[in-house]
C-alpha positions in Angstrom: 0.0 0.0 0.0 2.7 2.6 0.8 4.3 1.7 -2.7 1.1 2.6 -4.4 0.7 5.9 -2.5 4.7 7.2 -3.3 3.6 6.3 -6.9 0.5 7.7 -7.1 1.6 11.0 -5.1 5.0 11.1 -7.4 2.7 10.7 -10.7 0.2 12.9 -9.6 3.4 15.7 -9.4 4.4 14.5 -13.0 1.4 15.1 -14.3 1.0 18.5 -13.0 3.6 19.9 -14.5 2.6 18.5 -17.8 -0.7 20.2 -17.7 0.4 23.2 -16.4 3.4 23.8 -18.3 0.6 23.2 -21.6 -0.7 26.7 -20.7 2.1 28.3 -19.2 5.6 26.6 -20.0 7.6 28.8 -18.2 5.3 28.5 -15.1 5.4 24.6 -15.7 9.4 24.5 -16.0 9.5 26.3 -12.6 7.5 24.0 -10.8 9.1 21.0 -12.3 12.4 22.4 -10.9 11.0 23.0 -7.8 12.8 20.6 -5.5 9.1 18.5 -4.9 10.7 15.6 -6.2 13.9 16.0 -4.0 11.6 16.5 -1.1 9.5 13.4 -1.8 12.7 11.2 -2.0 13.9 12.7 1.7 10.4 11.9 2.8 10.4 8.0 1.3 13.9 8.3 2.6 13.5 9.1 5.7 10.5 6.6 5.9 12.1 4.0 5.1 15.4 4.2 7.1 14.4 7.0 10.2 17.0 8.5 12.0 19.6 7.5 9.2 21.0 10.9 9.0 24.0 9.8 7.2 21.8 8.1 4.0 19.8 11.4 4.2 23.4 13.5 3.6 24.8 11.7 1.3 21.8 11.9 -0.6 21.2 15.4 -0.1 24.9 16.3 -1.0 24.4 13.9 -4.5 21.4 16.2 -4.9 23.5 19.4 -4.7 26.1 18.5 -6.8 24.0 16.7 -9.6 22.4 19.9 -10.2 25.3 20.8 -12.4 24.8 18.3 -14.6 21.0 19.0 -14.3 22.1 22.6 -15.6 24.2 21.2 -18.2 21.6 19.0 -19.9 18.8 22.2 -19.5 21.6 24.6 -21.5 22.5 22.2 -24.2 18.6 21.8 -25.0 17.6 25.2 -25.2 20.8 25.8 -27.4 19.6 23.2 -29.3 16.1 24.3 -29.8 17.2 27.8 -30.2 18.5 26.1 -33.6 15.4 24.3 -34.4 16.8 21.0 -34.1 14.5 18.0 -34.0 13.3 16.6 -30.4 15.1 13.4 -30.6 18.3 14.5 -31.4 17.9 17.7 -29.0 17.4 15.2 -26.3 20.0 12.6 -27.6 22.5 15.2 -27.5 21.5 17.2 -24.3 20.9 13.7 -22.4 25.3 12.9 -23.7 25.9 16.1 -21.7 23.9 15.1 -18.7 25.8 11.8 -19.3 29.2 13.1 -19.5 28.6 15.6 -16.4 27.1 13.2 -14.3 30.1 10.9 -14.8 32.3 13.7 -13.9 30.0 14.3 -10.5 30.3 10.4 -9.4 34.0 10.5 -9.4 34.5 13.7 -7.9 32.1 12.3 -5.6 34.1 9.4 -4.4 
């Protein structure tokens, strides 16, 4: 049961966005960078393992620092669709930088 609620709860989010970002992309973008997903993680998190305050900081850290790569893959696509590039290959391309920046943000992780 608490599966199905995390699920529904995270989908419900998803979907959300979606709809409001049909009417008002900008405002849709914003609130799918809110940290709501973040904050529903911490929550199954915490949860799941309470009073695991080390789990809980490495994941937090892992969420600060893989924002960059999050940055990179949002800069390569709008570059990308600045130049009217088709959808698959915008997100091929912007999903090799994400790629390549996460790989970066493991090891200097570790």
């Amino acid at each position: 049961m608490q599966f199905a609620v995390k699920l529904l709860l995270t989908n419900l989010i998803i979907i959300a966005c979606t709809q409001i970002g049909r009417k008002f992309p900008t405002m849709g973008g914003l609130i799918a960078t809110m940290p709501l997903t973040s904050l529903l993680v911490l929550l199954w998190l915490y949860s799941d393992n309470p009073g695991d305050s080390r789990l809980m900081t490495d994941y937090t850290r892992g969420v600060l620092w893989g924002i960059i790569p999050t940055v990179l893959f949002f800069a390569v696509a709008l570059v990308c669709f600045r130049r009217q590039w088709p959808l698959p290959l915008v997100l091929s391309v912007s999903f090799a930088a994400w790629l390549a920046g996460a790989a970066v943000h493991q090891w200097l992780l570790k």
